[in-house]
Every structure is written in structure tokens, then in C-alpha cells.
MINU-80880 format. One line per 10 residues: number of its first residue (from 1); their letters; for each residue x, y, z of C-alpha. Coordinates in Angstrom, 3 decimals. Layout:
% residues N
NUM	a	X,Y,Z; ...
***
This chain:
% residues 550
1	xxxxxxxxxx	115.803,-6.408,-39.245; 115.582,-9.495,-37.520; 112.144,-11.393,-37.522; 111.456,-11.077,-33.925; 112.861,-7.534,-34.272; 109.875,-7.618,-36.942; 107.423,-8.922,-35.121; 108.113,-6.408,-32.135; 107.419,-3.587,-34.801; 104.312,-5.202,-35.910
11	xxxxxxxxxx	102.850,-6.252,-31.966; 104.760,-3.591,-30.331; 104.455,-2.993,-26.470; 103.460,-6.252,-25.466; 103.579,-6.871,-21.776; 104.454,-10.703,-22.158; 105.513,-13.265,-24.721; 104.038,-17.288,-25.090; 105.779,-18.758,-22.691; 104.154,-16.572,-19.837
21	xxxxxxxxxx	100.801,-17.450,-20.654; 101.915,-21.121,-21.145; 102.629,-21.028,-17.374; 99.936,-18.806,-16.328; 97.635,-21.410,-17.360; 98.662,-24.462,-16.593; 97.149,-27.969,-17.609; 93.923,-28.802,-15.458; 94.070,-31.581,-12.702; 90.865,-33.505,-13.409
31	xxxxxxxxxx	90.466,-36.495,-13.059; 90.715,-38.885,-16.558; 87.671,-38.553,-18.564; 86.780,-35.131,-17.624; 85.374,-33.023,-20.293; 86.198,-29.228,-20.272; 83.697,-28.086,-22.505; 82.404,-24.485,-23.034; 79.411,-22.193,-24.722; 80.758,-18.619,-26.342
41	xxxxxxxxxx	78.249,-16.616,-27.137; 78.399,-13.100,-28.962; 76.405,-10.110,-27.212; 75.334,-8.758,-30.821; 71.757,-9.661,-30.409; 69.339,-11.366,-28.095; 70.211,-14.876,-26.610; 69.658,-17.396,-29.345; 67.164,-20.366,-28.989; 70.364,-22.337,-30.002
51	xxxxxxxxxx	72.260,-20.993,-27.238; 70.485,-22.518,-24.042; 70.557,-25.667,-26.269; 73.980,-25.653,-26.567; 73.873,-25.099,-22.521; 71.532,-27.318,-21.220; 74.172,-30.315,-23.547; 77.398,-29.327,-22.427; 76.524,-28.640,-18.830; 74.699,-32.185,-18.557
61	xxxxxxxxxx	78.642,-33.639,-20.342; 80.650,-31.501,-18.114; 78.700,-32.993,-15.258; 78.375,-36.247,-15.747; 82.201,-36.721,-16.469; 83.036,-34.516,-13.180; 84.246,-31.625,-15.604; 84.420,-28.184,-16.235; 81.718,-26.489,-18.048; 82.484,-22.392,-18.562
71	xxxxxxxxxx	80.969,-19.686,-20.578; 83.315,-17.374,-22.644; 81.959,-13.869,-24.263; 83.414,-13.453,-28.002; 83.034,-9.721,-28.011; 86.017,-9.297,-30.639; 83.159,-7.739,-33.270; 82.538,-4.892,-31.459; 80.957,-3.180,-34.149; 77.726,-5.232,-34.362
81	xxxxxxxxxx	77.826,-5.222,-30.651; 74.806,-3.940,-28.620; 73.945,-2.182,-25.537; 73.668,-4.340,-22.115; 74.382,-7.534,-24.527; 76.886,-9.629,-22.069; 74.251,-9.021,-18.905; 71.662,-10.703,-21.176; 73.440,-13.688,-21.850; 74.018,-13.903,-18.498
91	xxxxxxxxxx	70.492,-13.417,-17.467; 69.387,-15.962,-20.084; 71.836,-18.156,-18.650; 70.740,-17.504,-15.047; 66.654,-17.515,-15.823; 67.270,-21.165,-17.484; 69.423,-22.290,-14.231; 71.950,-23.066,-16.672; 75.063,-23.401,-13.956; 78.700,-22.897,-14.950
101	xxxxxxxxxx	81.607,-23.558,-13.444; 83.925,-20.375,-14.432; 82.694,-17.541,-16.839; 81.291,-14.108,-16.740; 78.844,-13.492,-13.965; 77.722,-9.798,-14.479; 79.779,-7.040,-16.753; 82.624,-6.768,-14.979; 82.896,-9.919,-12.739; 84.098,-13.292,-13.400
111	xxxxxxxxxx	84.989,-16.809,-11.614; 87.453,-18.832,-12.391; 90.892,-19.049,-12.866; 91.225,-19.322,-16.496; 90.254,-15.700,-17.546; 89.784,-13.330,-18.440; 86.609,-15.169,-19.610; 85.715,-12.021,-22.204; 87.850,-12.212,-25.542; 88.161,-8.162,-25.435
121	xxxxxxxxxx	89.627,-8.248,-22.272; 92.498,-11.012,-23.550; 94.362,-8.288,-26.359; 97.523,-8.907,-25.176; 97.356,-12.475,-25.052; 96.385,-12.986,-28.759; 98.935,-10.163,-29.390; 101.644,-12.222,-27.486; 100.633,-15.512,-30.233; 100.317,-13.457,-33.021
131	xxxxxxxxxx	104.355,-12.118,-32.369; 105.186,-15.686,-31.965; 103.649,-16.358,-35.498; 105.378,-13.767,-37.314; 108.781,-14.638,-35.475; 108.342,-18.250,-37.323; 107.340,-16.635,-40.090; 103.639,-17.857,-40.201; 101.888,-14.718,-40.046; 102.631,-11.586,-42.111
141	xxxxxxxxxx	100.896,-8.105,-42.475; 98.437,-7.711,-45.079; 97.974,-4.101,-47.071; 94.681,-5.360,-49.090; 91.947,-2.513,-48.754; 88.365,-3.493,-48.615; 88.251,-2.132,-52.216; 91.035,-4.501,-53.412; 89.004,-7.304,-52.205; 86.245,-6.583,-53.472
151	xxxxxxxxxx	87.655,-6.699,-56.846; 89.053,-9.878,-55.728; 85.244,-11.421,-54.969; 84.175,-9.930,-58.390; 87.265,-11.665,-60.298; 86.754,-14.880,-58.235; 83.248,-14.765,-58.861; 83.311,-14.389,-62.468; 86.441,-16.923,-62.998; 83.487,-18.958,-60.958
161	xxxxxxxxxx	86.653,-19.879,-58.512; 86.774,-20.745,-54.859; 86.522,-17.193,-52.591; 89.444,-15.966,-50.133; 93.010,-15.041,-50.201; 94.946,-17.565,-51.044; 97.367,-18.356,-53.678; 98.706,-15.871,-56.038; 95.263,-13.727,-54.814; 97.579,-13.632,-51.330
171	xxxxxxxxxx	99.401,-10.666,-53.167; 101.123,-9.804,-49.612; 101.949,-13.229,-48.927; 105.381,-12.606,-50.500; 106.604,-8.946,-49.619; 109.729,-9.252,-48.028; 110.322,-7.553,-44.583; 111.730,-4.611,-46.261; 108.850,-3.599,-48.993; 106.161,-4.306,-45.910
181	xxxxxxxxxx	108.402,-1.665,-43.916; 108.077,1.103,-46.252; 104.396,0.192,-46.679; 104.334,0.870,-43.444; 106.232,4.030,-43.476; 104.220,5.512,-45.962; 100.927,5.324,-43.675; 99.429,2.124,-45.336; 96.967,0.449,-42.542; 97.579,-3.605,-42.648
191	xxxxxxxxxx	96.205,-6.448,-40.817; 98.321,-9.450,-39.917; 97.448,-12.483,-41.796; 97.737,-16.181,-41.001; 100.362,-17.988,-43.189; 98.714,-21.152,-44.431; 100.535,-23.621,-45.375; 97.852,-25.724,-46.713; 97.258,-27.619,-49.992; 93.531,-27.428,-51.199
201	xxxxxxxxxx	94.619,-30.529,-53.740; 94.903,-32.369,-50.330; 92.312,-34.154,-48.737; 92.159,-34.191,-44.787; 90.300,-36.669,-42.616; 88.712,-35.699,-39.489; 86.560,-37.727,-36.763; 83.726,-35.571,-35.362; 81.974,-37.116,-32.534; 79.028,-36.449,-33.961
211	xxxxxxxxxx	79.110,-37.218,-37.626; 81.466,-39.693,-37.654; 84.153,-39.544,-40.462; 84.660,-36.402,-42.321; 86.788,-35.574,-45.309; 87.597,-32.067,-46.309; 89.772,-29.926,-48.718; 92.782,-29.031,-46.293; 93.171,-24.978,-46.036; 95.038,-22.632,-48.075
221	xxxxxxxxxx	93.455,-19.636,-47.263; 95.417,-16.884,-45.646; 92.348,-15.697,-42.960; 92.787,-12.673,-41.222; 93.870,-13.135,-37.266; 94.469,-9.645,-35.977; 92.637,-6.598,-37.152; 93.341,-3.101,-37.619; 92.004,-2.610,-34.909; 94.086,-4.647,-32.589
231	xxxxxxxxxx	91.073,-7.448,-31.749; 91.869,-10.765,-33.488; 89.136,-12.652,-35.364; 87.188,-15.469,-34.259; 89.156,-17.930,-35.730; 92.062,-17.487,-34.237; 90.789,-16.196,-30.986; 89.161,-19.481,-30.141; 91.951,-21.259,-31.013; 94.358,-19.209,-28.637
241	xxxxxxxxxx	91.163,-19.368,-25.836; 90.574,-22.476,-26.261; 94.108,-24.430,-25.641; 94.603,-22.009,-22.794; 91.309,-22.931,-21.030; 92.226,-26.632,-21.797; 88.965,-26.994,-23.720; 88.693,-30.864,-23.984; 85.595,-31.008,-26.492; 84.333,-27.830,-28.591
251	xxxxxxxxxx	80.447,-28.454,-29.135; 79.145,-26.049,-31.337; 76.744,-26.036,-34.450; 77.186,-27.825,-37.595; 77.501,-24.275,-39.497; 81.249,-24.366,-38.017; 81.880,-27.634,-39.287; 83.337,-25.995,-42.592; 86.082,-24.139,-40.166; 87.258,-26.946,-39.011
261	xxxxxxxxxx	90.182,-27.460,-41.351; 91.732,-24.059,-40.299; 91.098,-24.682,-37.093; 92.976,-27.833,-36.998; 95.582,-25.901,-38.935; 95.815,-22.997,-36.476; 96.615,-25.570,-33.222; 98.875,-27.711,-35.296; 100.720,-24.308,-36.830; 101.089,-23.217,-32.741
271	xxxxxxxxxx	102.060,-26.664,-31.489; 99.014,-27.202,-29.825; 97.032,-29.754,-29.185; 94.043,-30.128,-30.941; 90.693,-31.098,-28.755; 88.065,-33.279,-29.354; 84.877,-31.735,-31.955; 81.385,-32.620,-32.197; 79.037,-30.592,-34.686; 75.763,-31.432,-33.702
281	xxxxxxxxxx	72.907,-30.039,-36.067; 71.132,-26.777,-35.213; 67.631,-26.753,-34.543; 65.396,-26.317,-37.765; 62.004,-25.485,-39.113; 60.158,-26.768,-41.917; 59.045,-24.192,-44.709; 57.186,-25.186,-47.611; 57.987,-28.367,-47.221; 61.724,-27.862,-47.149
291	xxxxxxxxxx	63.687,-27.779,-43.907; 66.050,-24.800,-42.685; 67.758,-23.468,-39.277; 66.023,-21.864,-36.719; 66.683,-18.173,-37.547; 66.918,-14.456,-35.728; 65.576,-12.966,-38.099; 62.679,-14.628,-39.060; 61.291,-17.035,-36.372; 60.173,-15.055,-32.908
301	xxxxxxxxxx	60.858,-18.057,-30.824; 64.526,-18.190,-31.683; 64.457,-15.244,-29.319; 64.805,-16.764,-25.685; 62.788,-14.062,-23.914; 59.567,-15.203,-26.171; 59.182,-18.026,-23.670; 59.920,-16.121,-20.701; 57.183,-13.425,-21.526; 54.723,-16.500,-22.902
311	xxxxxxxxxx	55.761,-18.092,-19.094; 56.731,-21.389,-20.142; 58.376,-22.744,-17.156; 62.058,-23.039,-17.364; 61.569,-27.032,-16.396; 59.478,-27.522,-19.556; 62.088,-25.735,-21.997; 64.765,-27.714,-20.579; 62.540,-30.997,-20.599; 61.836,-30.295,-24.474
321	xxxxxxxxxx	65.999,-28.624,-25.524; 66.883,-32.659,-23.603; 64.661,-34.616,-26.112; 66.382,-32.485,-29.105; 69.966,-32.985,-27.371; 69.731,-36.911,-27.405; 67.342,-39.371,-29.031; 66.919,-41.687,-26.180; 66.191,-38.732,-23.833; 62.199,-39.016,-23.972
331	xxxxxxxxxx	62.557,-43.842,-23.375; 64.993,-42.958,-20.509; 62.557,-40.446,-18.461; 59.411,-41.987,-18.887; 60.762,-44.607,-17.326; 62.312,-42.309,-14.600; 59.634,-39.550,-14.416; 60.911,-38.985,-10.707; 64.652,-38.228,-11.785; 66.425,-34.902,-12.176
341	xxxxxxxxxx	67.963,-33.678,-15.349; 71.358,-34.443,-14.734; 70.616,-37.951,-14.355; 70.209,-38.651,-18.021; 73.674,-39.215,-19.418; 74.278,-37.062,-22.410; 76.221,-39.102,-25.107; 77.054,-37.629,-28.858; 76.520,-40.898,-30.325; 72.563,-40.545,-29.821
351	xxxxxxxxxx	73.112,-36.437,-31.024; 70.801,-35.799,-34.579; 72.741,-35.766,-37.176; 70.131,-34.333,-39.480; 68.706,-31.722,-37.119; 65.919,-31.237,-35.114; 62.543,-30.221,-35.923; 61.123,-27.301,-33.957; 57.378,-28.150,-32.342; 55.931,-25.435,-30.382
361	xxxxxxxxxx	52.991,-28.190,-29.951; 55.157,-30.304,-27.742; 56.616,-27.648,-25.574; 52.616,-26.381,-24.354; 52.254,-30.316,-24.062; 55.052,-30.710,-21.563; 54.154,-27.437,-19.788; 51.102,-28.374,-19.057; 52.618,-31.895,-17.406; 55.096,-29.892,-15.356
371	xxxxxxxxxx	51.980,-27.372,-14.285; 49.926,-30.143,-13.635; 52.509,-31.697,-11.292; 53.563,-28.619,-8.926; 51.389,-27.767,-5.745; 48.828,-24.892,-6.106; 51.154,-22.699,-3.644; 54.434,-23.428,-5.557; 52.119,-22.621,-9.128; 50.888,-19.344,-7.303
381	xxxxxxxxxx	54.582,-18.446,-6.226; 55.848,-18.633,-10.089; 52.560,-16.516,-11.036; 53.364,-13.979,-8.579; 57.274,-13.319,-10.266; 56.268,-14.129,-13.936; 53.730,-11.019,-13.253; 55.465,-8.704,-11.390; 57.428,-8.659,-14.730; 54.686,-9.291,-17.228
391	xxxxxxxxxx	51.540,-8.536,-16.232; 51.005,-5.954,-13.489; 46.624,-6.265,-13.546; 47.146,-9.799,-12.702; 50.056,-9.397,-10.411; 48.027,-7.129,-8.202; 44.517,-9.301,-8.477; 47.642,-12.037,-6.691; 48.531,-10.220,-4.347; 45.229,-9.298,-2.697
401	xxxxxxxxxx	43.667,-12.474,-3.253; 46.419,-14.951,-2.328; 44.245,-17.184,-0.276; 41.877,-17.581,-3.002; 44.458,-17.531,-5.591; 45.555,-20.469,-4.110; 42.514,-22.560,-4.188; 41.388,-21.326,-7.517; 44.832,-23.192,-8.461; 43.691,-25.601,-6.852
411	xxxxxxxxxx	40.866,-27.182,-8.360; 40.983,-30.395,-9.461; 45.024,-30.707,-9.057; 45.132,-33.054,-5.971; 43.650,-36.105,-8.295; 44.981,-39.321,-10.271; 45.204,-37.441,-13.076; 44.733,-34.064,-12.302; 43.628,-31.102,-14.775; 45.929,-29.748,-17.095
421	xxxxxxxxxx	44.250,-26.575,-17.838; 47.442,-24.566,-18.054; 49.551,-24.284,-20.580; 51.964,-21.149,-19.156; 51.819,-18.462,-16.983; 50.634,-15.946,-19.431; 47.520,-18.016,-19.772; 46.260,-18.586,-16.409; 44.726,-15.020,-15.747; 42.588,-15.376,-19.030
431	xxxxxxxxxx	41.247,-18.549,-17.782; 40.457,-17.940,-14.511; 39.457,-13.787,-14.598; 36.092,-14.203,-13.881; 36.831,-15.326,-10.373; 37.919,-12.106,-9.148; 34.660,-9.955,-8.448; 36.723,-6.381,-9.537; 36.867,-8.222,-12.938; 33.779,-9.487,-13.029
441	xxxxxxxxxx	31.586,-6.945,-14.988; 30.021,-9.117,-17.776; 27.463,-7.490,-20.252; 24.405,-9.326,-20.431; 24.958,-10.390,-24.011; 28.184,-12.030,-23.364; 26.969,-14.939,-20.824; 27.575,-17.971,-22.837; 23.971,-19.530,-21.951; 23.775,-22.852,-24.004
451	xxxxxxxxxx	20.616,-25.201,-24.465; 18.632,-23.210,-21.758; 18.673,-19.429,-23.397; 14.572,-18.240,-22.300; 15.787,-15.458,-19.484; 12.556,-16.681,-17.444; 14.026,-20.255,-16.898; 17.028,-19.013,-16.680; 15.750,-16.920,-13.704; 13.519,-19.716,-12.023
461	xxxxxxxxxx	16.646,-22.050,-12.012; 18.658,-19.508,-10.186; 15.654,-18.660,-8.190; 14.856,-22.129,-7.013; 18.874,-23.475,-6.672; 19.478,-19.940,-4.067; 16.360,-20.111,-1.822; 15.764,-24.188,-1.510; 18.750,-25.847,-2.554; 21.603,-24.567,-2.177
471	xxxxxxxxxx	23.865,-24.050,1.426; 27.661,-24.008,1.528; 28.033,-26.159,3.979; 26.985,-29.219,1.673; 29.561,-31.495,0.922; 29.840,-32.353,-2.933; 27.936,-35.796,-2.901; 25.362,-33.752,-0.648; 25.224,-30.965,-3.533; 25.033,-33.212,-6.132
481	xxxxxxxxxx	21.850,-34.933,-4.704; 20.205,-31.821,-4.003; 20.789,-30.628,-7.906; 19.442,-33.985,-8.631; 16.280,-33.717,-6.756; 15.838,-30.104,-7.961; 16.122,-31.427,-11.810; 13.171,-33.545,-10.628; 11.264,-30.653,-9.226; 11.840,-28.443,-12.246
491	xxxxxxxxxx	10.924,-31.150,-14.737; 14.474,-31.985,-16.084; 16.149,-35.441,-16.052; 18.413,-35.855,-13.043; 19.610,-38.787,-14.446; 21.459,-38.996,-18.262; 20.500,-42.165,-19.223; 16.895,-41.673,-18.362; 16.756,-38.601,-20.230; 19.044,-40.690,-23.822
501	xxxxxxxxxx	15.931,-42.962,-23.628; 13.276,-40.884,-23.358; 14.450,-36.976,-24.518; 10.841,-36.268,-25.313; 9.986,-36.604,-21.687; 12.016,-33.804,-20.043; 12.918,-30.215,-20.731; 16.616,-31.138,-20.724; 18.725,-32.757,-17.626; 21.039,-32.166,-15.091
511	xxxxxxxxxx	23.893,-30.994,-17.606; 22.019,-28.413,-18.972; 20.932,-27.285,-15.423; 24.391,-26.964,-14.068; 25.316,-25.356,-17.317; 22.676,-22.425,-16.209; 24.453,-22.244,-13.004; 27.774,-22.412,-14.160; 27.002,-19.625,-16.514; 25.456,-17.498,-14.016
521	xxxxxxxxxx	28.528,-17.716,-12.019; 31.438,-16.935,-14.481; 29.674,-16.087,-17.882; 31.562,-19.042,-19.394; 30.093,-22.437,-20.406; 33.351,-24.040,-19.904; 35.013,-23.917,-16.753; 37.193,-26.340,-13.716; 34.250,-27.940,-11.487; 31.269,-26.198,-10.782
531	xxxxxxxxxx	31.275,-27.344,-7.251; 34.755,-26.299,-6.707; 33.832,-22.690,-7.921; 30.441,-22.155,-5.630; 32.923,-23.214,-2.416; 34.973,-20.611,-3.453; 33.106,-17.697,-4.489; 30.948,-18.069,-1.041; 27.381,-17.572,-0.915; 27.137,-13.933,-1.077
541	xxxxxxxxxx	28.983,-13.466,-4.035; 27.053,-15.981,-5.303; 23.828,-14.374,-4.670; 24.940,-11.625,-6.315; 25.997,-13.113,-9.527; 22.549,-14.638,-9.981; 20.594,-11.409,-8.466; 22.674,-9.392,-11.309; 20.645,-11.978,-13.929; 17.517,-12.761,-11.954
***
């Protein structure tokens, strides 16, 4: 039996050999300097915080060097695989206005020309390298059960020996065509195995564009690169993906950076060329004192849809994943506050080498900028979609009160340095509740009354302010010289520094006094401006706020 005789037996009814997909996908015309750079998610879980970082970097390279940024789905473990994961990654992908060039854009859609752009969808063409491996003789078929290397883990283990299959562990390595056939014959199941042909004695020198230099044992291990079930494994997949997508740069996670000397191994073993690598460092947490990666399974925020159901605006997020991506992010846009995204030049000499730190505290901080910034109708607009979603109550409360919505949103935003009461969407309702008079049904107990608690003052404050002082048509200078003169008439300092001299002299001043009627109003001691509030509410509900306490 010859070996492409062999290798038919092994791959058998494949469509098409190398050389079609070598022409099917032919080099990219870009222009030189353009970076083809890619994310590849897995849909075995939700979207990883680390994802939409990886996104928010390559998109910003791809652009900025008039590239091609796509997204590719490695679906090849289909057993860890989970319901509806591919439409999430696009939905993360989509809610983070994370734009690609060619990819997946629902299930069963794609754009591009370089697809498909969903590994399980690409059997035969992994099939059609994997044939071209054998033929060479750098790929054989591997009998080892799961039991056998087991025992293989527990012997290396004990001999305390470097793990894998490779050297005289690589008990397949050698069967001749022959002995493999009657293997074969007599209903063993096999895998095909890569033929290294790797020294680990040797040392190999690589230059990431991230961390510089690197040295590293070159590989000798025999890794798996089609399974029994006919899928290959990652490492070989991306290989085979990647040099027929004309991937320029791979960007992924330092956690790969161990892979990288089969990697290089696998596109020098297929004649390939190998692209450019960066390994910047994954986000990370501190613990006790000691710093580890952002994880799945024990940090909720590594879960992308936190923020969307907290309502962090997508503007924020991306703000904050920039300052991780490159050091000089945060100098470069507070010089250009007025700039777009895209702007900033993303460069992997200024990547973190030793990861970044991840601070909740920063991303309210830059929320509340962005929320700050925006219009109360644009604010209002984002409340009304986060809601529909999120919170239905507050959704409705929207809906029926948009004009008042609006101006509630309002309130001290059109200033020099406007309020920045907001911190996300999902926090707006809980400040701003008692404005809505179907929600407003306070128990008496709960007002938060301050330094004027006697319910008979209470009730003569809101007594006098309703029937002598106060009219809606007053402008705020007018209303604050009316509260002033009705301090005087009530015996309480209408001005502060009278009453810091002379304390004794007064029954408190015009703070306390508004606090009253502030209190009356919403129940809270702590609220946007008073003034702001009585335009809105409108005299009658006013009046019946304070008849409720008078």
C-alpha cells in the first residue's frame, strides 16, 4: 500500500485535496501594512470578559492599518458545547458595536469570502491537510485508549517526567503501515496523530510582539490533530484556518503562549508561512494579596451580560477594555476628550506585559462621565431599551411619563460641570422613584426628616411655604428670595453665615428649612435641586405631598 493509497484509507471520501483550497483562497490584496487579525471564540459558555477585550484591540489594529478584522467560531469541542452559544457571541459582539469585517452573523449566515467562518463547518478542509500529512509521512494513526493514557500520566507523573506522547511513550509512532492496517481490521478506533519532529534538548527563539524575545523547549510531542470523531483539535485547526484566512497577526492571551512552539511547528511542517504573534496578558484580579486571571467560574463580571443587566453603557466598557489594551490610552484622550475610539492608535509595544488589574471602581467612574455627557432625551432613549429588557415597572413608569422623564433627567445636566448622579441604567429608577406619584406611597416613618423632626413645625413650614410663599410661576432667584424672607418670618437664619456666628439666635436656617420641604416632597433628604423638583411635580401634586403630612 502506497502512502497516499494510505492516507486515502485513513481520510477516505474527501471531496478535494490541498491544492484546491490553496486556490480557493487566494492571498489577500491589501495594501502593505495591513493587519488581518481575528477573535475565535468557543460557544461552550457565556461570552468571556476577555473576549470583547480581545475585540475592542484587534478591531482598533485592523482599522487603523486599513485591514481585515473577522470573527471565527471554534466549535470543534462539541461536547462541552451549549445551546444558542454561537448567537450569543454574536449578540455580545453586536451589543458592544464590536464591527467585523467577515465572520458569522447569526447561526447559519456568514460574510465574507474566506469561510466557512465556523471550524465545524470546514471537516473536509482539515481532512484534505491531514491526507497531505500522512502522504509525507508526518501524521500517523494512533490506537492509545483513554485508559492507556492514563497509565501513561500516572507513570509520567511518578517518574516526575514531562506529560504527553512523545518519545518512546509515542508507542504508535513506529507501527508500520501494515500492523496499523490490521489494527484497523480488527475494529481498533484510532486518531491521527501529528508527527513531531522536534527535539526538546533544543532551544527555539521566538519574537512575540508583545513580550519581546522568547526562548522555549522546541516540541516533541505527538498532539492529536484529528479525532475519532472526524473534528480536528484546536491546534491544528487554527493552524489550517489561519494560513487560509491569511491571518497576518494572531492576538490572543498569554495562556497560549506555551503552544506556540507547536504551532510554529505545525506551519513550518505544512510549508506555511508562519504569521506574526503577540500574547498580551489576560485581565487579572488580586486575591489575598496575590494576583490571578479573571475567571468563569469564580468572578461574575467575567460574564459579559453582568454589565448589560447592571446597564453600564457600552461607551464606558469600551472606554475602560482601551485603557487595559494600551498604557498611553487614558494621556492620549484626555487630551482628545472630543475624539472617537478609533482614533487612538493601538500599538503592542504599549500592551501590559504583566496584566491588567480589574477595577470595577473605575468603570462606575467613567459611566458616570459618559452619563453625565449625553442629552436628557438620548439618556431617556437608552433607559427606555435597557428596561424593556430589564426592568418592566420602570419601563412602563417611561413610557407614560416621557415628558417628565425627560426633565427629571434633566436636572442639573445642562451646567459646567453637570451632576453625575448616575452610575448605570439599573440605578436611575432607584434614585429618582419618588417622582412618579403611582410610586409614591411613603409610610410616615420612612420620611428622612433631619434637624427639624417636631411634626408641628414640620406642618407650619409646609403650611406657611403653600399658602404665602410659594407660586410656580417664580423663577429660581425669585424662589430663593421668597424662602429667604420666609426663614425670616419663621425665625430661622436666611442667611448661613449669620446663623455660624450667632447659632444661639435662630431655630436653624435656610438649609434646614429646605430640607423640610425637600423631605415633604420625595421622603429623601438627599436629592438633585429642590427647585428643579417643585417645577416639575406642579403645584397640585405638591399640595398633596404636604397635605398627606400636614
Amino acid at each position: 500500500m502506497t502512502r497516499k493509497e494510505w492516507a486515502d484509507f485513513l481520510v477516505p471520501n474527501i471531496k478535494y485535496d490541498r491544492e484546491y483550497y490553496e486556490k480557493k483562497y487566494p492571498k489577500r490584496d491589501l495594501s502593505e501594512g495591513a493587519m488581518v487579525v481575528r477573535v475565535a471564540p468557543s460557544p461552550t459558555g457565556f461570552v468571556h470578559f476577555g473576549t470583547i477585550f480581545q475585540g475592542v484591540m484587534v478591531q482598533n489594529l485592523a482599522k487603523n492599518s486599513d485591514g481585515i478584522f473577522y470573527i471565527r467560531i471554534e466549535d470543534t469541542d462539541q461536547k462541552r458545547e451549549i445551546e444558542n452559544g454561537v448567537e450569543q457571541i454574536i449578540e455580545a459582539f453586536q451589543f458592544f458595536g464590536i464591527d467585523y469585517d467577515e465572520g458569522m452573523i447569526s447561526e447559519n449566515e456568514e460574510k465574507g469570502n474566506y469561510g466557512p467562518y465556523i471550524q465545524s463547518k470546514r471537516r473536509e478542509i482539515y481532512c484534505a491537510y491531514v491526507k497531505d500529512l500522512i502522504e509525507k509521512d508526518l501524521a500517523y494513526p494512533s490506537f492509545t485508549t483513554p485508559e492507556e493514557l492514563e497509565r501513561l500520566r500516572h507513570e509520567q507523573e511518578i517518574r516526575k517526567g514531562r506529560m504527553g506522547y512523545y518519545g518512546h511513550y509515542a508507542k504508535d509512532r513506529n507501527l508500520s503501515i501494515e500492523e496499523a492496517f490490521e489494527k484497523i481490521k480488527n475494529g481498533e478506533k484510532y486518531v491521527i496523530r501529528f508527527k513531531s519532529p522536534g527535539n526538546f534538548e533544543n532551544k527555539i527563539a521566538f519574537q512575540d510582539l508583545v513580550k519581546g524575545k522568547v526562548m522555549m523547549p522546541e516540541n516533541d510531542i505527538d498532539h492529536i490533530i484529528l479525532k475519532g470523531d472526524g473534528l480536528p483539535t484546536y491546534h491544528f485547526a487554527h493552524v489550517i484556518d489561519d494560513h487560509l484566512m491569511h491571518t497576518t497577526h494572531v492576538v490572543r492571551g498569554d495562556e497560549w503562549l506555551s503552544s506556540l512552539p507547536v504551532h510554529v511547528q505545525m506551519f513550518e511542517a505544512l510549508g506555511f508561512e508562519v504569521p506574526k504573534y503577540a500574547h498580551p496578558s489576560p485581565i487579572m484580579k488580586e486575591e489575598d494579596g496575590k494576583r490571578r486571571k479573571i475567571s468563569k467560574r469564580k468572578d461574575p463580571e467575567a460574564d459579559i451580560r453582568e454589565f448589560k443587566k447592571i446597564g453600564i453603557p457600552v461607551e464606558a466598557m469600551k472606554q475602560y477594555l482601551m485603557t487595559l489594551v494600551n498604557s498611553n490610552y487614558e494621556e492620549w484622550y484626555e487630551k482628545n476628550p472630543d475624539k472617537e475610539l478609533d482614533d487612538f492608535k493601538v500599538t503592542f509595544k504599549k500592551m501590559n506585559i504583566s496584566g491588567s488589574l480589574f477595577d470595577m471602581e473605575k468603570i462606575i467612574n467613567l459611566s458616570k462621565n459618559f452619563l453625565a455627557k449625553i442629552t436628557a432625551e438620548e439618556f431617556y432613549n437608552r433607559l427606555l431599551l435597557w428596561s424593556e429588557e430589564f426592568d418592566s415597572e420602570f419601563h412602563e413608569l417611561l413610557i407614560n411619563h416621557k415628558k417628565e422623564s425627560i426633565s427629571i433627567l434633566n436636572i442639573e445636566r445642562d451646567e459646567e460641570k453637570p451632576r453625575k448622579d448616575y452610575s448605570s441604567y439599573s440605578n436611575v429608577y432607584p434614585a429618582i422613584w419618588y417622582m412618579y406619584d403611582e410610586k409614591f406611597n411613603v409610610p410616615l416613618e420612612n420620611y428622612e426628616f433631619d434637624k427639624i423632626k417636631e411634626k408641628s413645625e414640620i406642618s407650619k413650614i409646609l403650611t406657611v411655604y403653600l399658602t404665602k410663599y410659594y407660586d410656580e410661576k417664580d423663577s429660581q432667584d425669585e424662589w430663593f428670595g421668597k424662602m429667604k424672607v420666609m426663614c425670616d418670618e419663621l425665625g430661622y437664619a436666611s442667611n448661613m453665615k449669620d446663623y455660624k456666628q450667632n447659632p444661639d439666635n435662630y431655630k436653624g436656617n435656610i438649609a434646614d428649612i429646605s430640607t423640610v420641604i425637600r423631605v415633604a416632597l420625595t421622603s429623601k433628604k438627599q436629592t438633585p435641586n429642590l427647585f428643579d423638583i417643585l417645577k416639575i411635580l406642579g403645584a397640585q401634586k405638591i399640595e398633596e405631598r404636604f397635605s398627606k403630612l400636614i
